[in-house]
C-alpha positions in Angstrom: -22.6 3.6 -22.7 -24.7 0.4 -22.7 -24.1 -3.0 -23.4 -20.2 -4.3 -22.9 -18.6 -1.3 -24.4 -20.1 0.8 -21.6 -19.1 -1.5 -18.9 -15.4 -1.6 -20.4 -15.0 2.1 -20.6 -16.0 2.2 -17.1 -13.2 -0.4 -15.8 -10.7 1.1 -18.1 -11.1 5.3 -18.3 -12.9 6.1 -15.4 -11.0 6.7 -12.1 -13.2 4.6 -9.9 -13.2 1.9 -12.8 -9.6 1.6 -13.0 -9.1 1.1 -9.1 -12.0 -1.7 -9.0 -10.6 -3.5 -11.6 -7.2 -3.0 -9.6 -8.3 -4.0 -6.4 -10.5 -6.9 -8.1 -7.2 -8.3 -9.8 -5.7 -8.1 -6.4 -8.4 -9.4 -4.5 -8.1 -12.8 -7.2 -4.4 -13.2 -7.2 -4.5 -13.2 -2.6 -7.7 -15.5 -3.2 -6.3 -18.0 -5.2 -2.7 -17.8 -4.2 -3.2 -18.0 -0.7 -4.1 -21.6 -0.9 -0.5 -22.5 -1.1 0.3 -21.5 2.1 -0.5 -22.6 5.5 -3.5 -23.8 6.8 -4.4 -24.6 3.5 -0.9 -26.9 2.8 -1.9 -28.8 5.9 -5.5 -29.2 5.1 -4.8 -30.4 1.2 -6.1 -27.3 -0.5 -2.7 -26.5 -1.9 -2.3 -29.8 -3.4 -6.0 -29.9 -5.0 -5.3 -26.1 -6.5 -2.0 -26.9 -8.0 -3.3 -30.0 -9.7 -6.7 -28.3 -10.7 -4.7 -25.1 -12.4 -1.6 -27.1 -13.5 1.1 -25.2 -11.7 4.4 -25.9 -11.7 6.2 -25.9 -8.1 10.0 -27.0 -8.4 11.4 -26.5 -4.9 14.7 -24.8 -6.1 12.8 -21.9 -8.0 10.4 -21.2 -4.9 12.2 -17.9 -3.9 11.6 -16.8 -8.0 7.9 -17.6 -7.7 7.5 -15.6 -4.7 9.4 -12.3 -5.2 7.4 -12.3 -8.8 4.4 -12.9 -6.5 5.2 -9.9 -4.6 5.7 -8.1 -7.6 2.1 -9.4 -9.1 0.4 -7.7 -6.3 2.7 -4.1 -5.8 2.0 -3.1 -9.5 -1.6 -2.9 -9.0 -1.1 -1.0 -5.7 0.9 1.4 -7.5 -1.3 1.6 -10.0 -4.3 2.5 -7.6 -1.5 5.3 -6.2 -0.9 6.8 -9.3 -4.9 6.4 -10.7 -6.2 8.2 -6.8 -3.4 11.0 -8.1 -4.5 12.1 -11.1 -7.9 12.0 -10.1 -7.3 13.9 -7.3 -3.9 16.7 -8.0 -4.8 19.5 -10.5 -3.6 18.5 -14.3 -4.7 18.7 -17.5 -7.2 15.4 -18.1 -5.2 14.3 -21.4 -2.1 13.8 -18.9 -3.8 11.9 -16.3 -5.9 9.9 -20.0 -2.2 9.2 -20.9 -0.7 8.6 -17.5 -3.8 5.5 -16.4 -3.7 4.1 -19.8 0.0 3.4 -19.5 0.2 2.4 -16.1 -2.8 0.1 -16.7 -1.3 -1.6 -19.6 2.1 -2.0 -17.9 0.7 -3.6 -14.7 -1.7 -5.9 -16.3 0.9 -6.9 -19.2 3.7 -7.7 -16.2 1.6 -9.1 -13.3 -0.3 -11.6 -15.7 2.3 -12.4 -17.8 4.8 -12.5 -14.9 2.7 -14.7 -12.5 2.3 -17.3 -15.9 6.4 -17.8 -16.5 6.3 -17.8 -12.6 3.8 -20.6 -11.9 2.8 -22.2 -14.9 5.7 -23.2 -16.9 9.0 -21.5 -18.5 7.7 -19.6 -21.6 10.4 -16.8 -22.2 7.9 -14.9 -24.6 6.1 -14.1 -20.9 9.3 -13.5 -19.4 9.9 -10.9 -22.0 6.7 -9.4 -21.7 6.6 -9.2 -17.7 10.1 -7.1 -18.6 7.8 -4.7 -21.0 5.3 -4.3 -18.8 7.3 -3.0 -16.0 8.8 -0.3 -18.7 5.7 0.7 -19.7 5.0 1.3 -15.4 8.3 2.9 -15.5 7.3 5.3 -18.3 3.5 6.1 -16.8 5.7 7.2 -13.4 8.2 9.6 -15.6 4.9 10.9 -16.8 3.5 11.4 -13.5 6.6 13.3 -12.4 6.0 15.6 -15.4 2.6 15.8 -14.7 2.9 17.0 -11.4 5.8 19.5 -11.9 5.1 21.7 -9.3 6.6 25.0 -10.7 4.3 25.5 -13.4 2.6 28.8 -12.7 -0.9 27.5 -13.3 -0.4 25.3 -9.6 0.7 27.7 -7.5 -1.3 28.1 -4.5 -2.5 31.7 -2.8 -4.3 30.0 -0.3 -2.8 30.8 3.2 -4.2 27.9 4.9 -1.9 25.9 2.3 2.1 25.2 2.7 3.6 27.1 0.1 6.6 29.4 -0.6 6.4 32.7 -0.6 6.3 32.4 -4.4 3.8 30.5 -4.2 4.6 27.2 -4.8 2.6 24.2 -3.5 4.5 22.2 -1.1 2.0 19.4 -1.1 2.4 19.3 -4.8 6.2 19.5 -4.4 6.1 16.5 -1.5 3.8 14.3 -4.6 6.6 15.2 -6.9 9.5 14.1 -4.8 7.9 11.0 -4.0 7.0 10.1 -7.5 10.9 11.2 -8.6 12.1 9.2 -5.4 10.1 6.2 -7.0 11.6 6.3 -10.2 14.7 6.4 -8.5 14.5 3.3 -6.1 12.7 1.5 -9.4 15.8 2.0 -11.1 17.6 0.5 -8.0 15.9 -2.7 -8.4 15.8 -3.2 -12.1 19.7 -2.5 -12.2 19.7 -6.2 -9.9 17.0 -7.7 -11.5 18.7 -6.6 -15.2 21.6 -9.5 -13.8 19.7 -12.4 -12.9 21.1 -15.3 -15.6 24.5 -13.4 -15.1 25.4 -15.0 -11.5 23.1 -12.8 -10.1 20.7 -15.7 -8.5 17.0 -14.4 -7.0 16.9 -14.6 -2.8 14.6 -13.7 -0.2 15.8 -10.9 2.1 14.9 -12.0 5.1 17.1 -15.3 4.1 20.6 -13.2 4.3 20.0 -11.2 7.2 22.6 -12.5 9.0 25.0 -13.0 6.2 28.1 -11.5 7.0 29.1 -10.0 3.6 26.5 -9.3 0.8 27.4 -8.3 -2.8 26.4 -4.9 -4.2 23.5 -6.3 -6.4 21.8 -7.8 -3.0 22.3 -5.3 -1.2 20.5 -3.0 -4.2 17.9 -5.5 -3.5 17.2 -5.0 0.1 17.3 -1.1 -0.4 14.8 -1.2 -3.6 12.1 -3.5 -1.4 12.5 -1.4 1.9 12.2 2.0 0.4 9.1 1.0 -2.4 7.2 -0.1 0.9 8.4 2.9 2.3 7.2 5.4 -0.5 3.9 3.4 -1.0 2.7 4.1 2.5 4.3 8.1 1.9 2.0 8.2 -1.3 -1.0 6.9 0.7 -0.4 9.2 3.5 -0.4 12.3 1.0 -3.7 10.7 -1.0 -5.5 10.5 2.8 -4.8 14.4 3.4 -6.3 15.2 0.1 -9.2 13.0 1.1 -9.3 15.2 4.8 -8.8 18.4 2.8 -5.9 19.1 4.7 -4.9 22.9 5.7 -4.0 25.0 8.2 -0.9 25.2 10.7 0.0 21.3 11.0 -0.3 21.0 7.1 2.2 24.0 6.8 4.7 22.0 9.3 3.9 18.7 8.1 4.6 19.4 4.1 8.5 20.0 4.6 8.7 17.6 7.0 7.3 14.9 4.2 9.6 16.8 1.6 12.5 16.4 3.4 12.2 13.2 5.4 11.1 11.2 1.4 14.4 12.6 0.6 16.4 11.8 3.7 15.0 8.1 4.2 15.5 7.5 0.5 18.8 8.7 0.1 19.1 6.3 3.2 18.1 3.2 1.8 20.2 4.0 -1.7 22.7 4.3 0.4 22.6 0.5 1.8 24.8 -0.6 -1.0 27.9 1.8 -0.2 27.6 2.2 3.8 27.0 0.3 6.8 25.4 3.3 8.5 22.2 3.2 5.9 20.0 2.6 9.0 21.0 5.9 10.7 19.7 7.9 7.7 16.8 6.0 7.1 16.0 6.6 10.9 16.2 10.1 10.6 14.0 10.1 7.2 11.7 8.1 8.8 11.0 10.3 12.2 10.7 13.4 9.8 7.7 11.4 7.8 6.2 9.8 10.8 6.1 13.5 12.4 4.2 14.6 8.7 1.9 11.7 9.5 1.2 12.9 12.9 0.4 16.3 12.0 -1.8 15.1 9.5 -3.8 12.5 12.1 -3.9 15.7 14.3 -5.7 17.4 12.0 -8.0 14.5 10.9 -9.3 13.7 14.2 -9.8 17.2 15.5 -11.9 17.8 11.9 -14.2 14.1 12.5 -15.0 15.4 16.5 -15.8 18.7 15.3 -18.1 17.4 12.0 -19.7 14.8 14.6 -20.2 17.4 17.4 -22.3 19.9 14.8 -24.0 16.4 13.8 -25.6 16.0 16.8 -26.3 20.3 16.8 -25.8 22.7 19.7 -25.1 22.0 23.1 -24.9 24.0 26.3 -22.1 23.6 28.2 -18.6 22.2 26.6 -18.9 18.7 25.1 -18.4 15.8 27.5 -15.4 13.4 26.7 -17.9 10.6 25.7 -19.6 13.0 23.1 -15.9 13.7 21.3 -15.5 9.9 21.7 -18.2 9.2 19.5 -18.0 12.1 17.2 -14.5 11.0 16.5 -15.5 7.5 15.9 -18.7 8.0 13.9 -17.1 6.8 10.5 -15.3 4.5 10.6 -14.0 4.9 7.1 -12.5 8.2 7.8 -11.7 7.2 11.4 -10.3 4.3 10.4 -7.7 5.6 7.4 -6.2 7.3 10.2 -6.2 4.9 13.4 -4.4 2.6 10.9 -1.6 4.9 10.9 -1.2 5.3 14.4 -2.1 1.4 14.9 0.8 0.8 12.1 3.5 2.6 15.2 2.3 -0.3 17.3 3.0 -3.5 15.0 5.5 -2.0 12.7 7.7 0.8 13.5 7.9 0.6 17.6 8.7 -3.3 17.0 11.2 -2.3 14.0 12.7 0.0 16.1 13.0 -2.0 19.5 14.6 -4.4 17.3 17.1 -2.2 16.3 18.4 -1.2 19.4 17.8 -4.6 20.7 19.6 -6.5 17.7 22.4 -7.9 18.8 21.5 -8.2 22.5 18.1 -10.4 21.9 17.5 -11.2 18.5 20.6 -12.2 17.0 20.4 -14.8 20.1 17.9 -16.0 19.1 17.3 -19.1 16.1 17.6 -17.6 12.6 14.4 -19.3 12.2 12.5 -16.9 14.9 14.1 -13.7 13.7 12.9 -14.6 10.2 9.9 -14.9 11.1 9.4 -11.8 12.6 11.1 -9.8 9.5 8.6 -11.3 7.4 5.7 -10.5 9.2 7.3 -6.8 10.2 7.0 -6.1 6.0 3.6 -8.2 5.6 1.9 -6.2 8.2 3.3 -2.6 6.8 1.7 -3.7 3.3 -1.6 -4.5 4.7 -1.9 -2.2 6.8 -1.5 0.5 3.8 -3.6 -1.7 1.9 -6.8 -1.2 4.9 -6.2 2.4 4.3 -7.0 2.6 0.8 -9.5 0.5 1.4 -11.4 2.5 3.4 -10.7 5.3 1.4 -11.9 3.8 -2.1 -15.3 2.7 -0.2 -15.8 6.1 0.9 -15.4 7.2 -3.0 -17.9 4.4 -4.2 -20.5 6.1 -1.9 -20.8 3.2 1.2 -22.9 4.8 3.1 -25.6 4.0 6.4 -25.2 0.3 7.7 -22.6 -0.9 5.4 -20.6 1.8 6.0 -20.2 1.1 9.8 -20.0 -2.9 8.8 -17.8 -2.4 6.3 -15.2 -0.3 8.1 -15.5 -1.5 11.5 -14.8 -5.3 9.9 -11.7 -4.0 8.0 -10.5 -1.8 11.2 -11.2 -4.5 14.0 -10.5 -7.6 11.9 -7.4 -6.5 10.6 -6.3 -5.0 14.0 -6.6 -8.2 15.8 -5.0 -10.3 12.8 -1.8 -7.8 12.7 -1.4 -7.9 16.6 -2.0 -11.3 16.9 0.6 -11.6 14.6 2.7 -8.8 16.3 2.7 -11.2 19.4 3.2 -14.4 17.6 6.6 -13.1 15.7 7.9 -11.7 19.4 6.7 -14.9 21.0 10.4 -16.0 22.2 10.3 -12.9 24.4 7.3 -14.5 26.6 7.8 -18.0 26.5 10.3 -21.0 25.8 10.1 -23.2 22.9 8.6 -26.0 24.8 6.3 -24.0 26.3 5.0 -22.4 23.5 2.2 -24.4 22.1 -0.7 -22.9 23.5 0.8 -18.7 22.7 0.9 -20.4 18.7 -2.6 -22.1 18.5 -4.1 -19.0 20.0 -2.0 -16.1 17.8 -2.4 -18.3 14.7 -6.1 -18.7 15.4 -6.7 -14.8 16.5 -5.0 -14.1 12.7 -6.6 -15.9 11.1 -10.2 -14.9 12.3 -9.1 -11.0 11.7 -7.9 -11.9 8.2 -10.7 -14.1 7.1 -13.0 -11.3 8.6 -11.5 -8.3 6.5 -11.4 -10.4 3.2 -15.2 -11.4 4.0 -15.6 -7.9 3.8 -13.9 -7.0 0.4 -15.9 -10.0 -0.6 -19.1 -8.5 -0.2 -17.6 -5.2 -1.1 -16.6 -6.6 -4.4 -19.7 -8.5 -4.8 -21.4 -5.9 -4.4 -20.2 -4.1 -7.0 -19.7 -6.6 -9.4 -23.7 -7.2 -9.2 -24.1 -3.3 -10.3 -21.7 -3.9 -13.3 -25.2 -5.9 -14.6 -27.6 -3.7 -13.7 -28.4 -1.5 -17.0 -28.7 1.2 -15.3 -26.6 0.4 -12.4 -24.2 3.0 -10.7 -21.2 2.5 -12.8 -23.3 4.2 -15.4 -23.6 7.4 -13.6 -20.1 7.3 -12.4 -18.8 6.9 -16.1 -21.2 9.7 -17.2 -19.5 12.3 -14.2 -16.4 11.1 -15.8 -17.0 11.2 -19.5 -14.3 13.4 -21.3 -14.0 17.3 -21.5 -12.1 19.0 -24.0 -8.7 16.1 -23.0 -9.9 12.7 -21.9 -10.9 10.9 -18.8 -10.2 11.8 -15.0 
């Protein structure tokens, strides 16, 4: 275990190894590939960056760079999905060996090789292997679905507290299995458009042919595959956070179908953006079956944090005044937080998505592409890191943050990313509250509110990271005891 052989087993088998060296990849790519974007174009950061690292920027391949870009950063995230999975869903430990050491090979071989042809140059050798690497994701995601088969007598469930058929069957198990299978599928979706690019298939950003009257099949396959992977993500983190709760009891029983039925409905829905203009409809419906899961499941969380925080402070006469449930709902904010970002998520994501729905043609098609562009872009941006805060939170409550840094830690990434997103929130609906010439003063203080919140939460993953990173050079630091409660059994690493 000591020396660099140690330290690698740690980042590469263990569970909570696997997801730092995720989130640290992540963390590096935002870091460095933020400079290219504004404030830092303005200020001459982008210009010093790209002639330090020797990037190559041609104007006409920009919308390439970025969707490879986005791609860079969602295979880690699935990755972190499918590694909080096996770690935590009952299998046997030389499925979930197999299963991380795939998906680890496959995202590191694609998003490093990938952002390389992307941004350094045109070496087809990388090209190929950013193909290979998303196969070998592909595969560690069949083997997932195997994994979690939920019909294997050995997972059924006779715990009544549990959804389950009368059979027995897990239900949660069953939603993990749909959702993985649903992946698979909406993968499949996008490679069959990404398998045409070089055959007058050219790449585009989404939010560029919103108001293109006719799209072809393939773009359209496009929009579906990037709406309903964001869509699953925040499904599979919604699923990993009731583990994390323990969830049970009547709102888990109503909340499992619900998630079974609405993955299936709102992906069926965006598949079904290619053949009909009525996708929307069904991904509506989908989505208020999920977002009622999701509500049982907060329910259920909050009710759990007053009533652990209530026997916290011990017994009381009398019933418990509303500023006592207050702050025994709010005494961690890691736990608090997972959730409050869900319900926070309904004020800068799906109430604004579906205002603009039923306000489409009436306000925002009036409005300059330019304005509705920017909305759609920061609509998806905020969805993604808002799921991203949640595992967050989650993994620091797995590394063992506890006392002061805790409360820092998690009241940094709840508050600072709360004000960035609605700051944001406001900024993309600005048009609704003010003219263009009277704008200025709505921008500078949005802009400036954003980037406080953002610059706040990444501080925070900073020292997070930081900190840990320091422990991977202690001898005896904490990795070693986490690698030791993780070294194999009889079938690998979990």
């Amino acid at each position: 275990m000591r020396g660099l052989a140690g330290r690698l087993r740690y980042l590469l088998l263990s569970t909570r190894g696997l997801v730092l060296l995720a989130i640290g990849f992540v963390a590096l790519v935002t870091v460095v590939w933020s400079t290219l974007s504004g404030p830092m174009v303005e200020w001459g950061v982008k210009d010093f960056v790209v002639r330090v690292l020797g990037m190559r920027l041609v104007e006409a391949e920009r919308e390439g760079r970025i969707i490879t870009l986005y791609h860079a950063i969602a295979f880690p995230v699935v990755a972190v999905l499918v590694y909080l999975m096996t770690d935590s869903l009952p299998m046997r430990p030389q499925q979930a060996a197999t299963i991380n050491g795939t998906i680890t090979a496959g995202y590191l071989t694609a998003s490093v090789s990938g952002m390389i042809f992307a941004y350094f140059g045109r070496n087809w050798v990388l090209h190929g292997l950013f193909v290979a690497g998303q196969a070998l994701i592909f595969y560690a995601g069949v083997l997932l679905a195997l994994a979690l088969w939920p019909w294997q007598p050995c997972y059924r469930v006779t715990d009544p507290a549990r959804a389950r058929t009368r059979g027995g069957v897990d239900l949660e198990r069953v939603a993990f299995f749909t959702m993985t299978v649903a992946t698979l599928g909406s993968a499949a979706l996008g490679a069959v458009a990404g398998s045409h690019f070089g055959n007058g298939f050219k790449s585009f950003l989404a939010e560029d042919l919103v108001r293109e009257p006719v799209k072809t099949f393939l773009q359209k396959a496009v929009i579906g595959h990037l709406h309903i992977m964001l869509t699953l993500i925040a499904i599979a983190t919604a699923l990993l956070i009731g583990r994390w709760f323990g969830f049970r009891g009547v709102f888990h029983r109503i909340a499992m179908p619900l998630m079974i039925l609405g993955t299936v409905v709102v992906t069926l829905g965006a598949w079904s953006v290619v053949i009909t203009p009525h996708a929307h409809a069904i991904i509506y419906v989908g989505s208020v079956l999920v977002m009622l899961a999701a509500l049982m499941l907060v329910i259920f969380g909050w009710s759990k944090l007053v009533q652990e925080g209530l026997a916290r402070v011990g017994p009381r006469a009398g019933r418990p005044r509303p500023g006592q449930r207050l702050w025994a709902l709010i005494h961690d904010p890691l736990r608090f937080g997972a959730l409050w970002q869900m319900v926070y998520m309904n004020f800068t994501v799906s109430g604004v998505g579906i205002f603009m729905a039923i306000k489409l043609d009436e306000i925002f098609r009036v409005w300059p592409h330019r304005e509705e562009r920017i909305l759609l872009t920061g609509h998806w941006h905020i969805l993604s890191a808002l799921i991203a805060t949640i595992l967050l939170l989650y993994f620091a409550d797995m590394m063992g943050v506890r006392g002061v840094a805790r409360q820092v830690y998690g009241w940094t990434i709840v508050l600072g990313s709360n004000l960035a997103f609605g700051a944001v929130t406001v900024f993309g609906l600005k048009r609704l509250f003010v003219s263009e010439y009277e704008q200025q003063r709505l921008v500078a203080a949005t802009l400036l509110l954003a980037d406080i919140g953002l610059a706040a939460v990444l501080v925070a993953l900073a020292a997070f990271l930081i900190w840990r990173l320091q422990d991977l050079f202690r001898r005896r630091g904490m990795w070693a005891g986490e690698l030791e409660a993780q070294e194999p059994g009889e079938g690998g690493y979990r």
